[in-house]
C-alpha positions as protocol buffer text, in pm:
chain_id: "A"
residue {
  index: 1
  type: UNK
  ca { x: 12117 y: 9727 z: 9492 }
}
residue {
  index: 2
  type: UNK
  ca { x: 11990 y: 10004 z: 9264 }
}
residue {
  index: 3
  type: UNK
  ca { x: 12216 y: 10256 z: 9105 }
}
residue {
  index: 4
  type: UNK
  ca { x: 11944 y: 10561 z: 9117 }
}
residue {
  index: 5
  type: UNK
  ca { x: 12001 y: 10914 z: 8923 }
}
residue {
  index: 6
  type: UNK
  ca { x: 11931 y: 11238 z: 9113 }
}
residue {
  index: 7
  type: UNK
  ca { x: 11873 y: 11502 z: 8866 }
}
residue {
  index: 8
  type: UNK
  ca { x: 11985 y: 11843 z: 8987 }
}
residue {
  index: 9
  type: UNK
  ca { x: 12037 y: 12193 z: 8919 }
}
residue {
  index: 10
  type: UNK
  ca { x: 12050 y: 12450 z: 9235 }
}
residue {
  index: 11
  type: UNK
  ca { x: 11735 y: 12605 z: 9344 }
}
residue {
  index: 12
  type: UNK
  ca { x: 11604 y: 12279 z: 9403 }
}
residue {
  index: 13
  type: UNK
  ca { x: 11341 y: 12222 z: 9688 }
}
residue {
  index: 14
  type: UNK
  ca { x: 11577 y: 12132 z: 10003 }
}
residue {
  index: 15
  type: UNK
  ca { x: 11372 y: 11819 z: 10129 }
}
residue {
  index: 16
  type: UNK
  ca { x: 11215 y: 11711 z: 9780 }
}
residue {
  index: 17
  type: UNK
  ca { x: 11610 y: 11633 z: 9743 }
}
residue {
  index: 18
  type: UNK
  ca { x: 11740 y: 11524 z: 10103 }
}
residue {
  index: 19
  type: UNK
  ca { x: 11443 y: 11320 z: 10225 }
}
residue {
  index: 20
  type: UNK
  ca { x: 11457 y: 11090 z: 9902 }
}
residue {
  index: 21
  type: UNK
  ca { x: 11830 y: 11086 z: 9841 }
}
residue {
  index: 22
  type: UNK
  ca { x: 11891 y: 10985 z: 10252 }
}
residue {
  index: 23
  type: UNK
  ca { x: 11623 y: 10718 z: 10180 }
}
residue {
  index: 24
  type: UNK
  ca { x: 11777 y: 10579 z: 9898 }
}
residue {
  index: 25
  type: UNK
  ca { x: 12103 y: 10562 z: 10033 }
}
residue {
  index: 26
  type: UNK
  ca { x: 11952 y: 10388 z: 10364 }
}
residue {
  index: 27
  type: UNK
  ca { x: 11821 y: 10151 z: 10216 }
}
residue {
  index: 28
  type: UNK
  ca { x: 12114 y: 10054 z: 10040 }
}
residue {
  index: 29
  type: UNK
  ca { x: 12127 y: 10168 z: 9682 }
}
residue {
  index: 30
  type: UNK
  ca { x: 12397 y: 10389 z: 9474 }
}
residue {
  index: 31
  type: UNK
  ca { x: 12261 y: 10747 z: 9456 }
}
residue {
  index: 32
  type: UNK
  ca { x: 12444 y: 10975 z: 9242 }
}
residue {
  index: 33
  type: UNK
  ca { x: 12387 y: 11344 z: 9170 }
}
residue {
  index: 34
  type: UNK
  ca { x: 12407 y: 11439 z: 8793 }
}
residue {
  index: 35
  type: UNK
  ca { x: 12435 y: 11804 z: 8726 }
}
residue {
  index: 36
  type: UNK
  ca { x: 12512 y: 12020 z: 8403 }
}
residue {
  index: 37
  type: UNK
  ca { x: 12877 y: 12033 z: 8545 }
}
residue {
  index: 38
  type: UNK
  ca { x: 13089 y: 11771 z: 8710 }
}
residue {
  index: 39
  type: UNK
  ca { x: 13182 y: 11905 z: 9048 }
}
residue {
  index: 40
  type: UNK
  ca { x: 12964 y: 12182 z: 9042 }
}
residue {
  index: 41
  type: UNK
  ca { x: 12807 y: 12298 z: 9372 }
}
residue {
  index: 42
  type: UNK
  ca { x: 12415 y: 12290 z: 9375 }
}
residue {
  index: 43
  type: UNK
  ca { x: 12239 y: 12473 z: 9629 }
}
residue {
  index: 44
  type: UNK
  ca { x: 11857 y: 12447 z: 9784 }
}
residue {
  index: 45
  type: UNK
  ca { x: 11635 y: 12740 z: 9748 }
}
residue {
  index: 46
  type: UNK
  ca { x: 11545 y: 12766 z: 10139 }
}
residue {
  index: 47
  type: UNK
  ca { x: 11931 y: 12672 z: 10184 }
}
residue {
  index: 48
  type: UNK
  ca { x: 11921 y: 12400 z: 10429 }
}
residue {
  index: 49
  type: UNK
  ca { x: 12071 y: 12144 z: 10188 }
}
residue {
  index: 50
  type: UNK
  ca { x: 12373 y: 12192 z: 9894 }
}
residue {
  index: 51
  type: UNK
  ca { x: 12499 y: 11865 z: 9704 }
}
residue {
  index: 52
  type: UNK
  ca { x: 12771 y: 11863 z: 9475 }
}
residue {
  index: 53
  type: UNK
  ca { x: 12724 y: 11716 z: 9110 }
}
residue {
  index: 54
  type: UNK
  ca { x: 12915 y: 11330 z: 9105 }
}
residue {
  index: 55
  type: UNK
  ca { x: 12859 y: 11376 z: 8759 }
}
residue {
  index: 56
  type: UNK
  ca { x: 12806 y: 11585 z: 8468 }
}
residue {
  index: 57
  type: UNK
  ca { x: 12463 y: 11484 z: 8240 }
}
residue {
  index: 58
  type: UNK
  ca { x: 12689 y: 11467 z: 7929 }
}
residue {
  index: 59
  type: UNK
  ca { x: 12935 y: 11192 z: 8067 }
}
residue {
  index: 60
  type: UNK
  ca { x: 12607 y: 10949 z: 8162 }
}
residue {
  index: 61
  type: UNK
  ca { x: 12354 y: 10762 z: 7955 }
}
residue {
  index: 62
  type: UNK
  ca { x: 12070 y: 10661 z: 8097 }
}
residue {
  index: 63
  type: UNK
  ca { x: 12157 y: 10278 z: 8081 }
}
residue {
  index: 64
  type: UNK
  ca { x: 12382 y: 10285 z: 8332 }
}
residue {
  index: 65
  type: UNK
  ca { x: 12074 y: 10388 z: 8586 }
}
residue {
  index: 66
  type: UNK
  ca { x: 11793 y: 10206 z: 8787 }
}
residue {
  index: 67
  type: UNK
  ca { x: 11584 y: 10490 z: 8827 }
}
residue {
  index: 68
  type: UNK
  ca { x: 11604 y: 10851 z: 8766 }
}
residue {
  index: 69
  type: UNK
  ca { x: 11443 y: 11115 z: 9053 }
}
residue {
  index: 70
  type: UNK
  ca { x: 11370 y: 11469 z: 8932 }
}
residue {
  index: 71
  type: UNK
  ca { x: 11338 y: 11671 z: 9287 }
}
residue {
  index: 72
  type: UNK
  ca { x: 11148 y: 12015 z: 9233 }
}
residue {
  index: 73
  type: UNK
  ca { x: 11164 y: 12328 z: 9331 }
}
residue {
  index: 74
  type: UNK
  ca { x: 11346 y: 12574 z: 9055 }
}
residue {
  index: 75
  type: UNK
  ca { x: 11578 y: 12310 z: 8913 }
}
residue {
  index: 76
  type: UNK
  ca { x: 11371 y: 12114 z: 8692 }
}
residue {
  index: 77
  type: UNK
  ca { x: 11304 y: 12502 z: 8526 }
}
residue {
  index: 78
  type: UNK
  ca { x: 11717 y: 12501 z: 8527 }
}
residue {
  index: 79
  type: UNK
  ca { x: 11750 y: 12176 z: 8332 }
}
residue {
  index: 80
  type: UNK
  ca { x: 11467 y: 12117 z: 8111 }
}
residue {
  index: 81
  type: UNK
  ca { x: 11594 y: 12332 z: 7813 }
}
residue {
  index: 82
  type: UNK
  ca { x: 11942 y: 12067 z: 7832 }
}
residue {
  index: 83
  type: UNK
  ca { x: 11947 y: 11849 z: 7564 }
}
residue {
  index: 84
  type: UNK
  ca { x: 12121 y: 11573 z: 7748 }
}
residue {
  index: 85
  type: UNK
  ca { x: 11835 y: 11611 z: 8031 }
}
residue {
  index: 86
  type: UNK
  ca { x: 11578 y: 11548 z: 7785 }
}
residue {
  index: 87
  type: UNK
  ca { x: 11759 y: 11263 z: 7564 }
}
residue {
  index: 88
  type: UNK
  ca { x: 11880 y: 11093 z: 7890 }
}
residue {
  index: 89
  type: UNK
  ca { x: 11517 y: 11119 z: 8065 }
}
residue {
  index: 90
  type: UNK
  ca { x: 11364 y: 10995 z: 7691 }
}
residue {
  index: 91
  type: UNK
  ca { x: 11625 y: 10703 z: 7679 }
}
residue {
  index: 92
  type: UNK
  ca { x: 11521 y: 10605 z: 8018 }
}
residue {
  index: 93
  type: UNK
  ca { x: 11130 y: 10588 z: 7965 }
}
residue {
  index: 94
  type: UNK
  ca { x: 11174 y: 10409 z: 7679 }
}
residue {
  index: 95
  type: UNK
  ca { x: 11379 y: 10139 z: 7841 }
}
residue {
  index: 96
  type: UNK
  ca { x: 11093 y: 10141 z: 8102 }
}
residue {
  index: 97
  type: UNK
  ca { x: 11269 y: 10250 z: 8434 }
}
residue {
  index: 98
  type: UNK
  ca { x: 11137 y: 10407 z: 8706 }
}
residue {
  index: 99
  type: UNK
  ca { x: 11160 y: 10812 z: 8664 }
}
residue {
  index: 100
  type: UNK
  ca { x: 10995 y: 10979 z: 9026 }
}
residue {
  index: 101
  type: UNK
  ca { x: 10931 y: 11317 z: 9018 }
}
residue {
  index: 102
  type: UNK
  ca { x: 10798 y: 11562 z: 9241 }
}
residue {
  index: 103
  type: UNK
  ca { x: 10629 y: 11886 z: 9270 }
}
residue {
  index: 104
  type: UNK
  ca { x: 10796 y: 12109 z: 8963 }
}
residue {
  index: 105
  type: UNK
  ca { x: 10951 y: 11814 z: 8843 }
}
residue {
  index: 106
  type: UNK
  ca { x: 10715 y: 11694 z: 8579 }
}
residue {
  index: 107
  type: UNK
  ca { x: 10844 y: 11992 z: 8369 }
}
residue {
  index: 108
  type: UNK
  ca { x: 11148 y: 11783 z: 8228 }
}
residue {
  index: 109
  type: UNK
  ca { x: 10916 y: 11483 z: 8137 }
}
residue {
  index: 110
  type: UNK
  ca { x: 10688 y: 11803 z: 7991 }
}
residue {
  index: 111
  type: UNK
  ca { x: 10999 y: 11922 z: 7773 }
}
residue {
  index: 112
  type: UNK
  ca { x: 11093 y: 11564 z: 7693 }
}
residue {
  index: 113
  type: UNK
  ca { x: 10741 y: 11537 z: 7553 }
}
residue {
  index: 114
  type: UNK
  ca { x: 10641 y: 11217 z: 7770 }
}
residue {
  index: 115
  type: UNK
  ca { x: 10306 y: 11268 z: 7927 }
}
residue {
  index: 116
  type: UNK
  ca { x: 10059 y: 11186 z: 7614 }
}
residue {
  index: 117
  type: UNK
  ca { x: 9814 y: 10963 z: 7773 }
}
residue {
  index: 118
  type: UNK
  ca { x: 10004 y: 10976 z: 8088 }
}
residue {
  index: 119
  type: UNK
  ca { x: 9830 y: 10994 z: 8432 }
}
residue {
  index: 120
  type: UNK
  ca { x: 10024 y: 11229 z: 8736 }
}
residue {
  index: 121
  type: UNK
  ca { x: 10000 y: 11473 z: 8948 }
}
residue {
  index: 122
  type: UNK
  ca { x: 10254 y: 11771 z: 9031 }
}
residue {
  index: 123
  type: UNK
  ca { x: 10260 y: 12128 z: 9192 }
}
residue {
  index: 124
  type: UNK
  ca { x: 9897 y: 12191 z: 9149 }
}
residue {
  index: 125
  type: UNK
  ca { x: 9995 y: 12553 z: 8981 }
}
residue {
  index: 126
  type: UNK
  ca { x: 10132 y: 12291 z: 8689 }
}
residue {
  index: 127
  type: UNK
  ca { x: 9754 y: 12162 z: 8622 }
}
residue {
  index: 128
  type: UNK
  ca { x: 9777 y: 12325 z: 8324 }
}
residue {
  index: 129
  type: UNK
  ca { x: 10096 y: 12233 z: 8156 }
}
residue {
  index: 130
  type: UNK
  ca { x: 10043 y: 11839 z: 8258 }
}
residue {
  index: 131
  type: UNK
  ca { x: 9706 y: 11885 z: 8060 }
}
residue {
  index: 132
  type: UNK
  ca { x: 9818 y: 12091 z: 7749 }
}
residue {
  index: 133
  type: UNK
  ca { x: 10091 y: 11833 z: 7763 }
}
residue {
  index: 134
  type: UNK
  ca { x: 9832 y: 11549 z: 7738 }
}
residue {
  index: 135
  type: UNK
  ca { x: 9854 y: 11407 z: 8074 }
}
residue {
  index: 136
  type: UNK
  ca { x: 9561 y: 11380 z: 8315 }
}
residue {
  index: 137
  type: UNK
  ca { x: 9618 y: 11560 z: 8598 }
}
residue {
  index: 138
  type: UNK
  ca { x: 9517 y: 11374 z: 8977 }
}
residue {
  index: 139
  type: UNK
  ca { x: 9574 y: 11656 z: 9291 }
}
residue {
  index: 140
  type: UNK
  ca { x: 9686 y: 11298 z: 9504 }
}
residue {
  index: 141
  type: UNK
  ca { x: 9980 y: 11283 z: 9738 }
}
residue {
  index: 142
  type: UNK
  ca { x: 10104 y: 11057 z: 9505 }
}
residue {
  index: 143
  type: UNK
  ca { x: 10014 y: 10877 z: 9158 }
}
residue {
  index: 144
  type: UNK
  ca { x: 10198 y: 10553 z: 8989 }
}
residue {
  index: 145
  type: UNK
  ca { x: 10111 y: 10513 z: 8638 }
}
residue {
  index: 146
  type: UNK
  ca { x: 10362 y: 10263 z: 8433 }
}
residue {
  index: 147
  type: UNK
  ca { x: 10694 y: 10371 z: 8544 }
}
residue {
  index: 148
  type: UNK
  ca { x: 10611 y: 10730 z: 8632 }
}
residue {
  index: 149
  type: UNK
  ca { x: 10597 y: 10845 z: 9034 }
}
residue {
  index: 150
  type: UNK
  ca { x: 10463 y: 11140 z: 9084 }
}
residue {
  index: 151
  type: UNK
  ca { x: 10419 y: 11375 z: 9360 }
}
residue {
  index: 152
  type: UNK
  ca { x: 10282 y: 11753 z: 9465 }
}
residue {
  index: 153
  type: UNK
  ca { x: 10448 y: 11890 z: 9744 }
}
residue {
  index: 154
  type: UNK
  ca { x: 10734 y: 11835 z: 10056 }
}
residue {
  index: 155
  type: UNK
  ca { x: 10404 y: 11687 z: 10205 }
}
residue {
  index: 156
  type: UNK
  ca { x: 10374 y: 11407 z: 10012 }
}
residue {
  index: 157
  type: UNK
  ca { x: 10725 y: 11306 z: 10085 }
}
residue {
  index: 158
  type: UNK
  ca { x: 10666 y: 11011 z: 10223 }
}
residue {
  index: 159
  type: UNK
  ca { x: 10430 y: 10818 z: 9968 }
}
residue {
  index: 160
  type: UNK
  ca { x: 10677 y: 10951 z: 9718 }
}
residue {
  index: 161
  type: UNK
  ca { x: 10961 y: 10808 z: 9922 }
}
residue {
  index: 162
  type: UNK
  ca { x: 10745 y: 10490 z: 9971 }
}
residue {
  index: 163
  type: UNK
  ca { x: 10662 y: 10383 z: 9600 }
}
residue {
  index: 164
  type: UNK
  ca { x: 11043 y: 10502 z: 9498 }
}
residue {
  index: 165
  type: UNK
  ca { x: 11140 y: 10209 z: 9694 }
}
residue {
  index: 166
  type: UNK
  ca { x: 10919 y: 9999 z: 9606 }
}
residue {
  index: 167
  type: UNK
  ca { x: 11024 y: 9984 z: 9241 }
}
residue {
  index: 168
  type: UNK
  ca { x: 11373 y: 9966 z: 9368 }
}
């Protein structure tokens, strides 16, 4: 069993959260929800999901995880400029674990200053931020490079879903 982070900040995109999170938790690993505030209710943008943080990003270190998810939507925008986001996401590159991340996502592994050389996709509006940020940018449902998992849209949901798990 993997113990998987969930970072989240409300205005998140409702299924780039739910479908992975259920998935996770289906197939039998520890998902937990790390916010800027213990206890603090998060809510979706379209409003058909709300999660409360289990914990808050300053009581974690990235050690303790598996594998960190990054849902998009308006929260990675909400988090990025955290400095426990960005040392907690660095710590857990560096130590080589899986970090999936969809759609507006990439923006914390932007701030956290993680895609030199890197090869992912995103929200295709982000072309140009992966690329000033020194990634390559691929418009795929869904690119693996190293540890990275990347993915555009609620679309590509499922081959998002489906190499998460694989690495778990």
């Amino acid at each position: 069993m993997s113990k998987v982070a969930f970072l989240l900040a409300s205005g998140f995109e409702d299924s780039e959260m739910k479908v992975p999170y259920d998935e996770v938790i289906k197939a039998g690993h520890q998902a937990d929800i790390i916010g800027l505030n213990k206890n603090e209710t998060l809510q979706g943008k379209k409003g058909e999901a709300s999660y409360t943080a289990d914990k808050a990003i300053s009581e974690v270190k990235a050690e303790e995880y598996d594998a960190i998810v990054i849902p998009g939507g308006s929260s990675p925008e909400n988090l990025r400029l955290d400095a426990d986001i960005i040392t907690f996401v660095k710590d857990a590159d560096a130590a080589g674990k899986p970090i999936a991340s969809i759609c507006h996502g990439p923006q914390i592994l932007i701030s956290a200053e993680l895609l030199q050389g890197r090869t992912i996709t995103s929200y295709p509006p982000l072309q140009d931020d992966v690329v000033n940020a020194g990634a390559e940018f691929k418009d795929e449902e869904v690119v693996v490079d190293g540890n990275f998992i990347t993915s555009r849209t609620p679309k590509d949901e499922p081959a998002f879903v489906r190499e998460l798990l694989k690495v778990l």
